[in-house]
PDB file with SEQRES, HELIX, SHEET and CRYST1 records, atoms N, CA, C and O in Angstrom:
SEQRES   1 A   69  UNK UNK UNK UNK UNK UNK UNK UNK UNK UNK UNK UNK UNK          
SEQRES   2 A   69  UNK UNK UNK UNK UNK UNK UNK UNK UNK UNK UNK UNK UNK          
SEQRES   3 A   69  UNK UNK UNK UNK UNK UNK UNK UNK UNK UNK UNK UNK UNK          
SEQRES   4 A   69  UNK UNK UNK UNK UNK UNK UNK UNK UNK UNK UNK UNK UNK          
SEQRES   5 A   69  UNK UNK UNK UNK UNK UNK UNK UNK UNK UNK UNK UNK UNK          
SEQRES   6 A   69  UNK UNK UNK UNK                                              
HELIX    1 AA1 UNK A    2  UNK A   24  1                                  23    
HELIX    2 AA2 UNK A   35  UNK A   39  1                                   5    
HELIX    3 AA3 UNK A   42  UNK A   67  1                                  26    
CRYST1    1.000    1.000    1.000  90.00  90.00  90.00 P 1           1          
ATOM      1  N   UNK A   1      13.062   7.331 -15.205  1.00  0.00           N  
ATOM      2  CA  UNK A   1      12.774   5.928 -15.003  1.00  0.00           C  
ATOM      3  C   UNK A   1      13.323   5.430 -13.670  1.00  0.00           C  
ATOM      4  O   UNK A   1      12.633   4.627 -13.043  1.00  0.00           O  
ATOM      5  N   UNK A   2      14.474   5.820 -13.185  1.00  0.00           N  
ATOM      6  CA  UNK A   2      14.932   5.643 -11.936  1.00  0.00           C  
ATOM      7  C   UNK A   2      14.089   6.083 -11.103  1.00  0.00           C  
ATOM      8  O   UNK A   2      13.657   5.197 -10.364  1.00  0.00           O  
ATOM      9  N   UNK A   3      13.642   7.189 -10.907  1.00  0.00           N  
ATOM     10  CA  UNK A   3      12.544   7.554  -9.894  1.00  0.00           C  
ATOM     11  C   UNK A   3      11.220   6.234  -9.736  1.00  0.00           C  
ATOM     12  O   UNK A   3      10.712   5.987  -8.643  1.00  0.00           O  
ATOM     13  N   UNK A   4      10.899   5.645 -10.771  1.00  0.00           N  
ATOM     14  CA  UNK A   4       9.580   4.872 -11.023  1.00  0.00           C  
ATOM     15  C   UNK A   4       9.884   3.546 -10.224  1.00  0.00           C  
ATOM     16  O   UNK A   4       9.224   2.905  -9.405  1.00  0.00           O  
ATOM     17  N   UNK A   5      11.233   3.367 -10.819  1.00  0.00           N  
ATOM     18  CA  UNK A   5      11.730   1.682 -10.394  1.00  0.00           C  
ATOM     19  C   UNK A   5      11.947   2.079  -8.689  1.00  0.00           C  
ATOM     20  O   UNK A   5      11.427   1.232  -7.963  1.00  0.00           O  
ATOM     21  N   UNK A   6      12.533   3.065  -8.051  1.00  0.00           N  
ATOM     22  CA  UNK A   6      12.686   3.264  -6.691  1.00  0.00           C  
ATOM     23  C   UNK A   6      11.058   3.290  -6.278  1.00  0.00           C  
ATOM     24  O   UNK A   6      10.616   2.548  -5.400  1.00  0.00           O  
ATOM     25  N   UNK A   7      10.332   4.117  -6.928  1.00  0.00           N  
ATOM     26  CA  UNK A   7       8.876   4.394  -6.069  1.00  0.00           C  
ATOM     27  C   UNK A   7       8.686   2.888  -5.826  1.00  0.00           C  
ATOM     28  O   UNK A   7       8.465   2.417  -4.711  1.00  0.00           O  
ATOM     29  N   UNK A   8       8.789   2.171  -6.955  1.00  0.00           N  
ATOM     30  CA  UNK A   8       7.730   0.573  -6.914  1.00  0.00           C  
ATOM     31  C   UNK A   8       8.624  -0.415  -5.893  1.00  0.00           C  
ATOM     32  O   UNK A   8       8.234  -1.295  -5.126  1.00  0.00           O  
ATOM     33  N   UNK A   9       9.964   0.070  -6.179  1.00  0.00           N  
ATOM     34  CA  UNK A   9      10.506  -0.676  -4.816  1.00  0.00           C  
ATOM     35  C   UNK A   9       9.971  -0.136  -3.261  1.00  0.00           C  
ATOM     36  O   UNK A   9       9.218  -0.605  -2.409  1.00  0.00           O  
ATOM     37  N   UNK A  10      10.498   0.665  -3.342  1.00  0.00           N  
ATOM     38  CA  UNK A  10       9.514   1.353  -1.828  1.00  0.00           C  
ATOM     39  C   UNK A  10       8.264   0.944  -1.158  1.00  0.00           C  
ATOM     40  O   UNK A  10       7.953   0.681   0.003  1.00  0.00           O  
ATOM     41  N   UNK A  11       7.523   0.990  -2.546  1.00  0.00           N  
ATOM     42  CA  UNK A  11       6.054   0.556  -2.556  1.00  0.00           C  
ATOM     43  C   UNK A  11       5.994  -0.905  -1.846  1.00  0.00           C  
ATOM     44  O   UNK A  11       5.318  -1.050  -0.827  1.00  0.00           O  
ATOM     45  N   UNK A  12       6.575  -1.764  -2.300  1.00  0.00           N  
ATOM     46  CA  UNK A  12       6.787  -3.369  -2.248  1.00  0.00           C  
ATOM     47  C   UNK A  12       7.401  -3.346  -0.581  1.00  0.00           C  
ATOM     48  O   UNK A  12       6.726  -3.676   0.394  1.00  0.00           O  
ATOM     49  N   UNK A  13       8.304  -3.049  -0.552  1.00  0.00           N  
ATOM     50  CA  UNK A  13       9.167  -2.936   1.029  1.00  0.00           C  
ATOM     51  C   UNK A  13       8.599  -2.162   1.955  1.00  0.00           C  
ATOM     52  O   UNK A  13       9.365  -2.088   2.916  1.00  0.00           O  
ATOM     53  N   UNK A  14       7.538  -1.498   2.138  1.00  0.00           N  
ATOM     54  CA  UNK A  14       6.596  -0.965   2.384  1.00  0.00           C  
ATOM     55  C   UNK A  14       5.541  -1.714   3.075  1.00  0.00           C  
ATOM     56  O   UNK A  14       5.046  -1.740   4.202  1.00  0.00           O  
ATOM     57  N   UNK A  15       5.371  -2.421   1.748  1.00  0.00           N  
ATOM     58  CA  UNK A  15       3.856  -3.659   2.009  1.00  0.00           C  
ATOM     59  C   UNK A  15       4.345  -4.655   2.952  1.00  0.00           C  
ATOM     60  O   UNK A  15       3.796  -5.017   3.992  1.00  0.00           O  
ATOM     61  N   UNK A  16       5.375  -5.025   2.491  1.00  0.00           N  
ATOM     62  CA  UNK A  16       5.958  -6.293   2.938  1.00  0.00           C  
ATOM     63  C   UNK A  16       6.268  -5.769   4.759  1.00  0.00           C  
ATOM     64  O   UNK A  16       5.801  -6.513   5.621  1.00  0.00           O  
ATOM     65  N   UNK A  17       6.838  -4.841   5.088  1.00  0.00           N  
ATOM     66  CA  UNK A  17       6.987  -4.205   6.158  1.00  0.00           C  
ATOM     67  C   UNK A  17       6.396  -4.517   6.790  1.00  0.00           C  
ATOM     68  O   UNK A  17       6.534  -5.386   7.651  1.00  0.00           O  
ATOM     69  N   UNK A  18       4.978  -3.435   6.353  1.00  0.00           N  
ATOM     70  CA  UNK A  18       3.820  -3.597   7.340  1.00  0.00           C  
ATOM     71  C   UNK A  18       2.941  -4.966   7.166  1.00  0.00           C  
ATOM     72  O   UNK A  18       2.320  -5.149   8.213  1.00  0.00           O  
ATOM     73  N   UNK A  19       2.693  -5.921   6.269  1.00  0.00           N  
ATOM     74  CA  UNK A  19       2.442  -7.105   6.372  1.00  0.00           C  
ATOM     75  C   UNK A  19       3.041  -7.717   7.755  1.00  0.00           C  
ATOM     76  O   UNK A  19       2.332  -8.267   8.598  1.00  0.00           O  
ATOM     77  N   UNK A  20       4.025  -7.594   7.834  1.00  0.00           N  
ATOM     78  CA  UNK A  20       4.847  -8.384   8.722  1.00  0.00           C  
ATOM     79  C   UNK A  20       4.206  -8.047  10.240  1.00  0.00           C  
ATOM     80  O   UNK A  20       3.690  -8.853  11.014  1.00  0.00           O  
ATOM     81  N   UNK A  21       4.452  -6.223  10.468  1.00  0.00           N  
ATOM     82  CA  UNK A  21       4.317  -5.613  11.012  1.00  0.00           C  
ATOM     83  C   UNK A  21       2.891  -6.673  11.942  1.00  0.00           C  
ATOM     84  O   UNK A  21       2.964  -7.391  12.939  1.00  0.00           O  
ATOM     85  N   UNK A  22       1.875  -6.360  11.159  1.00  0.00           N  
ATOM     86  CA  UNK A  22       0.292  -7.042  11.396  1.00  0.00           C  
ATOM     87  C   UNK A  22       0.407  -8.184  11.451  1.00  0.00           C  
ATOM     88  O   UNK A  22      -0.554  -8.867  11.805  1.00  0.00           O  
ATOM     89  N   UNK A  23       1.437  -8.672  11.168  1.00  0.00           N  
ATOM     90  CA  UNK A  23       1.370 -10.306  11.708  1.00  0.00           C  
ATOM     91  C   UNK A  23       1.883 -10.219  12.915  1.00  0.00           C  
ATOM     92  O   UNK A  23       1.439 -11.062  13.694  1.00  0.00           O  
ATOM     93  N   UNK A  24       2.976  -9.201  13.512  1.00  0.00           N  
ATOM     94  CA  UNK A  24       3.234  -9.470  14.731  1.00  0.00           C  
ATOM     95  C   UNK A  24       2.187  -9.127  15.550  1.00  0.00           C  
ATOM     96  O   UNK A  24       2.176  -9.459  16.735  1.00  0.00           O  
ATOM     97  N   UNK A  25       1.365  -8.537  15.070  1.00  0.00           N  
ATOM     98  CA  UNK A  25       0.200  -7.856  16.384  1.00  0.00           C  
ATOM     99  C   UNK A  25      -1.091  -8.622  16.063  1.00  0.00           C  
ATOM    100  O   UNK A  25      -2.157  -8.105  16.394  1.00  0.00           O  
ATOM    101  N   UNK A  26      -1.078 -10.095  15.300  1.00  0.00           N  
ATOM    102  CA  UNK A  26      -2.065 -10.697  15.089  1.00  0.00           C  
ATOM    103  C   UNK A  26      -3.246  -9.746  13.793  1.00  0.00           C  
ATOM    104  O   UNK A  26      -4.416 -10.002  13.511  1.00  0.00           O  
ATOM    105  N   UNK A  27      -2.661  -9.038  13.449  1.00  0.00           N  
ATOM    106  CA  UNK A  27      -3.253  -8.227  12.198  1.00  0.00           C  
ATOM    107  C   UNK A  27      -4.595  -7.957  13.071  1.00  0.00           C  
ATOM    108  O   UNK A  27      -5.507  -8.783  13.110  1.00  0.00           O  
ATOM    109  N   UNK A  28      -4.628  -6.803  13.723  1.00  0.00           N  
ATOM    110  CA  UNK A  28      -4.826  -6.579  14.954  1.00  0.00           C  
ATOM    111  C   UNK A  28      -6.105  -5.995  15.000  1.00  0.00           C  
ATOM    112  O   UNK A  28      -6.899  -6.427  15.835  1.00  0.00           O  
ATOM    113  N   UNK A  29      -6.595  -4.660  13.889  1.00  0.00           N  
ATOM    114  CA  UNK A  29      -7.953  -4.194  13.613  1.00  0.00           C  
ATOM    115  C   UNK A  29      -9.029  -5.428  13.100  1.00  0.00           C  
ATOM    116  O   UNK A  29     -10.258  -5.358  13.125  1.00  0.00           O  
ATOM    117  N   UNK A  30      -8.305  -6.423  12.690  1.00  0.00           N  
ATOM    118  CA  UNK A  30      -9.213  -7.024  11.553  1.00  0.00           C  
ATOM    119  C   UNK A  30      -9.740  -8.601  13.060  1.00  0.00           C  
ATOM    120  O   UNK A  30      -8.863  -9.409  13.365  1.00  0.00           O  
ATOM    121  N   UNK A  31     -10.978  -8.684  13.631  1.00  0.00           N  
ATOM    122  CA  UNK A  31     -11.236  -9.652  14.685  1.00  0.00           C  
ATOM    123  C   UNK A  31     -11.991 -11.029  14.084  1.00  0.00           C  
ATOM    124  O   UNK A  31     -13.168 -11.132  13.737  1.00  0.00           O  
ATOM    125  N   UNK A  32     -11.179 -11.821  14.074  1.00  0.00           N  
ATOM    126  CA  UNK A  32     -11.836 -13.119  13.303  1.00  0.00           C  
ATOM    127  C   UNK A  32     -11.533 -14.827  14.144  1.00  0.00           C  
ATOM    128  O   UNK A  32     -10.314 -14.995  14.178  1.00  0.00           O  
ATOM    129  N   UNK A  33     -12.016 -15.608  14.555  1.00  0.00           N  
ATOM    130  CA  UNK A  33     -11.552 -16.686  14.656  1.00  0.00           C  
ATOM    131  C   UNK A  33     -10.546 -17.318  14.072  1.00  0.00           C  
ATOM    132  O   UNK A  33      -9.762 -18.049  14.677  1.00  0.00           O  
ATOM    133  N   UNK A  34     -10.510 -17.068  12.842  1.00  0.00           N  
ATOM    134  CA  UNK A  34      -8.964 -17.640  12.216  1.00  0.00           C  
ATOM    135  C   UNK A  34      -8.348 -16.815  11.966  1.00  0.00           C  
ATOM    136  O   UNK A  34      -8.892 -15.714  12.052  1.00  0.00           O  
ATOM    137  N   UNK A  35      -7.043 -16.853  11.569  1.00  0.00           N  
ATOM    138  CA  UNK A  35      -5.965 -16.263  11.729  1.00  0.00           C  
ATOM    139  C   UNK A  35      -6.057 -15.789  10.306  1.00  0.00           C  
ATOM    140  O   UNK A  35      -5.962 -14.600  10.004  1.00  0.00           O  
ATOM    141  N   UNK A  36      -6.291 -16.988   9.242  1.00  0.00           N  
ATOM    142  CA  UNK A  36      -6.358 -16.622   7.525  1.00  0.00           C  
ATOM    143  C   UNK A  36      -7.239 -15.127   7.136  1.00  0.00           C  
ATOM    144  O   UNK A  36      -7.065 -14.132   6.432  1.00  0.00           O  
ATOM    145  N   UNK A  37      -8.447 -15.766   8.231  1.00  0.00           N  
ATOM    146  CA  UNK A  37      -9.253 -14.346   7.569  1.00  0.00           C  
ATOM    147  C   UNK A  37      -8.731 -13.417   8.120  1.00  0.00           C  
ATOM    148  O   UNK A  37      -8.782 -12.637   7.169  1.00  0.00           O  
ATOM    149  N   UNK A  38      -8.127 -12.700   9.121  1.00  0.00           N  
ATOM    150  CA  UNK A  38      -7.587 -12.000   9.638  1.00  0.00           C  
ATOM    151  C   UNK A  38      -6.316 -10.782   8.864  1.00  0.00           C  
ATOM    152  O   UNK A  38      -6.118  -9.567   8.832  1.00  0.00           O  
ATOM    153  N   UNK A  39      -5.617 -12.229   8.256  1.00  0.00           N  
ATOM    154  CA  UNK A  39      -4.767 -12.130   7.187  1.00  0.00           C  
ATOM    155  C   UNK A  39      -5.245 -11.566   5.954  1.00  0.00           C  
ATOM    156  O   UNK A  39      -4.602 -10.545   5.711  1.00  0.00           O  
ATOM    157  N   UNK A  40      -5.941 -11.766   5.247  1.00  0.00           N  
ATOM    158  CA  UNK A  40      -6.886 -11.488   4.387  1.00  0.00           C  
ATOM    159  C   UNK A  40      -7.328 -10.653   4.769  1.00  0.00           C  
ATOM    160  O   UNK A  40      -6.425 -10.810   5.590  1.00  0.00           O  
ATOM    161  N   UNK A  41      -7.997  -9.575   5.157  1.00  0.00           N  
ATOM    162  CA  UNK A  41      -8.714  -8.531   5.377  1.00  0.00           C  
ATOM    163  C   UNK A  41      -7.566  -7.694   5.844  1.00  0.00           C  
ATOM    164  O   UNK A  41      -7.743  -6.491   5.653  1.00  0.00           O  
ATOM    165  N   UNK A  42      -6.807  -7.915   6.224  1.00  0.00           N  
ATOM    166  CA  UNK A  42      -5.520  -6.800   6.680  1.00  0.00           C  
ATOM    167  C   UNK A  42      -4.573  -6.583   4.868  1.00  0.00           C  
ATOM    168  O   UNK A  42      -4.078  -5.632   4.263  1.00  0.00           O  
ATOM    169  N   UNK A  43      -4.751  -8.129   4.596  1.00  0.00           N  
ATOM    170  CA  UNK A  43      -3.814  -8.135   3.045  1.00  0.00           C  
ATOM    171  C   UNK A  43      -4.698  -6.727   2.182  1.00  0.00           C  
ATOM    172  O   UNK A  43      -4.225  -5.717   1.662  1.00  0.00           O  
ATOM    173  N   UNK A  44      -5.898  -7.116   2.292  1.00  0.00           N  
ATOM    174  CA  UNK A  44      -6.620  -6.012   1.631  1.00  0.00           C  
ATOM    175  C   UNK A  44      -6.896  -4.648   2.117  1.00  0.00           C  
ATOM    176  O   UNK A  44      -7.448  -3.947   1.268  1.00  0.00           O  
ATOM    177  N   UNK A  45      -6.716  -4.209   2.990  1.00  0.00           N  
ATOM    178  CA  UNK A  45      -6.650  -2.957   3.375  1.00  0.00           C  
ATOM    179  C   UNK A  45      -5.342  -2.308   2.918  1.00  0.00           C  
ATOM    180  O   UNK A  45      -5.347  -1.133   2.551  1.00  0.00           O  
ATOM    181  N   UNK A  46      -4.148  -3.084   2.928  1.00  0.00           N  
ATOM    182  CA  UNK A  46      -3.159  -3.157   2.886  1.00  0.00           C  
ATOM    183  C   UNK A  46      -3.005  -2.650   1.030  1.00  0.00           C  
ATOM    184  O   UNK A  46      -2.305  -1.743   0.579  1.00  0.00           O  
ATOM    185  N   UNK A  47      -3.787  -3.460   0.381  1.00  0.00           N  
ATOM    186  CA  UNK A  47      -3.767  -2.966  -0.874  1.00  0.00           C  
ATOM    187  C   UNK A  47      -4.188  -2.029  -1.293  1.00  0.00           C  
ATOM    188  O   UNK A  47      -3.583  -1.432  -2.182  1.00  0.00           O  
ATOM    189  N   UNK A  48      -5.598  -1.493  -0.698  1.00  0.00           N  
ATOM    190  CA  UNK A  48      -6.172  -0.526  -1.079  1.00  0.00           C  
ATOM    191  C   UNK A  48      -5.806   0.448  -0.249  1.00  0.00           C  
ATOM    192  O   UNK A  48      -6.695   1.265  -0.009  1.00  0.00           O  
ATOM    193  N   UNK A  49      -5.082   0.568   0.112  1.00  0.00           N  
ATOM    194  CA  UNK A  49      -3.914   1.202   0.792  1.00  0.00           C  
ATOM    195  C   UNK A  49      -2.999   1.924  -0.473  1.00  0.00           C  
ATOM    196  O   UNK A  49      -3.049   3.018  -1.034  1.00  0.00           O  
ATOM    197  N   UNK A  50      -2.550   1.286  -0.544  1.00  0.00           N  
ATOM    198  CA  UNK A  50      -1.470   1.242  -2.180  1.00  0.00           C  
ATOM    199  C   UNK A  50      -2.127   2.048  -2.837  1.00  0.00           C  
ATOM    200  O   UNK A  50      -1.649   3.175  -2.965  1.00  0.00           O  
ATOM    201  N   UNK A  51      -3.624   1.690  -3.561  1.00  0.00           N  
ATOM    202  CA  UNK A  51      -4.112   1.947  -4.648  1.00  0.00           C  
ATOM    203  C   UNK A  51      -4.251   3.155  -4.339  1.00  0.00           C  
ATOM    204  O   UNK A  51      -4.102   3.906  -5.304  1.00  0.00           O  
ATOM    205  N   UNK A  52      -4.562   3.833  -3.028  1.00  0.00           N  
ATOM    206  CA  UNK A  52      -4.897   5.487  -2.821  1.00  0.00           C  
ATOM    207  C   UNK A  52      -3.639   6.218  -2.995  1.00  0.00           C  
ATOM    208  O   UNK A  52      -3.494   7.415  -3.241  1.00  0.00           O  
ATOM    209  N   UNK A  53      -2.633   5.185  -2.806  1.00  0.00           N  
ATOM    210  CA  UNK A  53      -1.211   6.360  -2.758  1.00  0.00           C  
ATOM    211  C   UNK A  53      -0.988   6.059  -3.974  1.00  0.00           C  
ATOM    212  O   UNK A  53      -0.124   6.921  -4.133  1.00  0.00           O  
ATOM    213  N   UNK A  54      -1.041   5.582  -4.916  1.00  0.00           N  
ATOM    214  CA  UNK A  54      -0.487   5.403  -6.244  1.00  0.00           C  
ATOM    215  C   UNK A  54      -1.321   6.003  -6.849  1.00  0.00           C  
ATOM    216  O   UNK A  54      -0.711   6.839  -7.516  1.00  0.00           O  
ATOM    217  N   UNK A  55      -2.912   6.131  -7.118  1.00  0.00           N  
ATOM    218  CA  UNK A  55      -4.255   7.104  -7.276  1.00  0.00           C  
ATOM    219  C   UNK A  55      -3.506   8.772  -7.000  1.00  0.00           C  
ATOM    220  O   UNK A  55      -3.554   9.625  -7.886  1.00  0.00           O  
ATOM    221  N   UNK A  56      -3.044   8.950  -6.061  1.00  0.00           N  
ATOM    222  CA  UNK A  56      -2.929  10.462  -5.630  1.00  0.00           C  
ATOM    223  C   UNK A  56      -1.521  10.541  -6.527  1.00  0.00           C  
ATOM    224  O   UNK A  56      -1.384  11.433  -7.365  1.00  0.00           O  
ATOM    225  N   UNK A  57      -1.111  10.146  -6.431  1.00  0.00           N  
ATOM    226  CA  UNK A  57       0.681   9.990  -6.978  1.00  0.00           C  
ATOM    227  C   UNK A  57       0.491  10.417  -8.625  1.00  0.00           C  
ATOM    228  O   UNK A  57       0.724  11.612  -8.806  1.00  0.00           O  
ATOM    229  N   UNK A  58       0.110   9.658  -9.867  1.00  0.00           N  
ATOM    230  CA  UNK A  58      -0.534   9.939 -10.234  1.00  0.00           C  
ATOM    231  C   UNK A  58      -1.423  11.356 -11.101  1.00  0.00           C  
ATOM    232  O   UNK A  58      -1.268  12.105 -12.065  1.00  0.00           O  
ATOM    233  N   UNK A  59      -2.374  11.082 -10.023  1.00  0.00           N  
ATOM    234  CA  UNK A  59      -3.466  12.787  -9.917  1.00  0.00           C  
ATOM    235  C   UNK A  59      -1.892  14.077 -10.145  1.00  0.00           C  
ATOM    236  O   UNK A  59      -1.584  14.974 -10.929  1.00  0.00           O  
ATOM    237  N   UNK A  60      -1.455  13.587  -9.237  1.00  0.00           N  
ATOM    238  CA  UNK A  60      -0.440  14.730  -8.472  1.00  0.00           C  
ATOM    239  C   UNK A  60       0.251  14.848 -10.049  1.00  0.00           C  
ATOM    240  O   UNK A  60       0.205  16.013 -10.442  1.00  0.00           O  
ATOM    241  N   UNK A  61       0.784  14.048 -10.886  1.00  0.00           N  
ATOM    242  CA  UNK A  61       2.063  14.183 -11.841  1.00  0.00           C  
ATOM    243  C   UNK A  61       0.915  14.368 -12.996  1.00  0.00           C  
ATOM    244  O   UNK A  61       1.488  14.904 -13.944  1.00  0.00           O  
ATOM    245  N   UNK A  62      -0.240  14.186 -13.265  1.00  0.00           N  
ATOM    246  CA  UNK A  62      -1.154  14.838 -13.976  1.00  0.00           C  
ATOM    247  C   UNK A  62      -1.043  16.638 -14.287  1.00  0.00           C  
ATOM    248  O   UNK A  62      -0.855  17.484 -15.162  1.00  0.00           O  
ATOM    249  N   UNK A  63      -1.349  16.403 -12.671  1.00  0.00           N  
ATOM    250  CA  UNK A  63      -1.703  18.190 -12.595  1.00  0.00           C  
ATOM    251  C   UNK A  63      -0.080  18.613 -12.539  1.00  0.00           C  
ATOM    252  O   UNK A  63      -0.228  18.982 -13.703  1.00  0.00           O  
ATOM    253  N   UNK A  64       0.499  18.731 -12.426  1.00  0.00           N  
ATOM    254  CA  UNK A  64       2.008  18.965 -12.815  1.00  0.00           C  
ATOM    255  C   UNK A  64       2.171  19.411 -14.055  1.00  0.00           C  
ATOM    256  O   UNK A  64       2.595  20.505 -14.427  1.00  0.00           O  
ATOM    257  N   UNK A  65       1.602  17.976 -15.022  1.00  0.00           N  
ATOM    258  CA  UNK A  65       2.037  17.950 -16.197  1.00  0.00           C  
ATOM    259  C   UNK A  65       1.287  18.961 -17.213  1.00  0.00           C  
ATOM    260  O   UNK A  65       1.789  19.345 -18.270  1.00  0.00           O  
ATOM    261  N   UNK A  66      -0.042  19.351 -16.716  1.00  0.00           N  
ATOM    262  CA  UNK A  66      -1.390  20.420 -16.971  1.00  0.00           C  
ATOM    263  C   UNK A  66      -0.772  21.303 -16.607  1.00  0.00           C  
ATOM    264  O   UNK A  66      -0.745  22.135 -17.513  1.00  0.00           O  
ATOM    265  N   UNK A  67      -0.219  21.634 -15.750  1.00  0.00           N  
ATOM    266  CA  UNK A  67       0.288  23.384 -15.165  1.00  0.00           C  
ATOM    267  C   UNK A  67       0.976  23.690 -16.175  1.00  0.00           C  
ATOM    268  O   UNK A  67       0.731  24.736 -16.777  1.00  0.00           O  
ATOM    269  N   UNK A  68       1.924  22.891 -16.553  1.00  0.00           N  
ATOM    270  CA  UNK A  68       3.267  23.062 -17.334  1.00  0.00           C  
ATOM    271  C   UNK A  68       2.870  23.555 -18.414  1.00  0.00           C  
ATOM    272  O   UNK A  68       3.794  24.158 -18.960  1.00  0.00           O  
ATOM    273  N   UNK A  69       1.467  23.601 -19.267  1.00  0.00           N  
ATOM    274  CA  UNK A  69       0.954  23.763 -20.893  1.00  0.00           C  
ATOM    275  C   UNK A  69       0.819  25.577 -20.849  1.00  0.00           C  
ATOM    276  O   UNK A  69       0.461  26.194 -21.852  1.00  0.00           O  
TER     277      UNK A  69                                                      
END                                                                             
């Protein structure tokens, strides 16, 4: 359980990081007149971001848990 509560912290300090990160560079891939949408489309990459490493993470402790039988 310690391992889980560290991953999801990581995970979070992570996001928050690079959130920040893209705000200093004007969230920089994403080209919009406003700043919100900008924000928004970086927030979401940003998530589905997550979802692939937590997806593989996951997969990964699946097949672990299959080898082991």
């Amino acid at each position: 359980m310690k391992n889980a509560a560290r991953n999801a912290v990581c995970i979070i300090a992570g996001f928050v990081v690079l959130w920040y990160v893209g705000a200093m560079f004007n969230f920089f891939p994403f080209l919009a007149d406003d700043l919100a949408i900008r924000a928004v489309g970086f927030t979401g990459l940003l998530i589905v971001a997550v979802i692939v490493i937590c997806t593989c993470w996951i997969i990964t402790k699946l097949e672990e848990k299959n080898h082991g039988k």
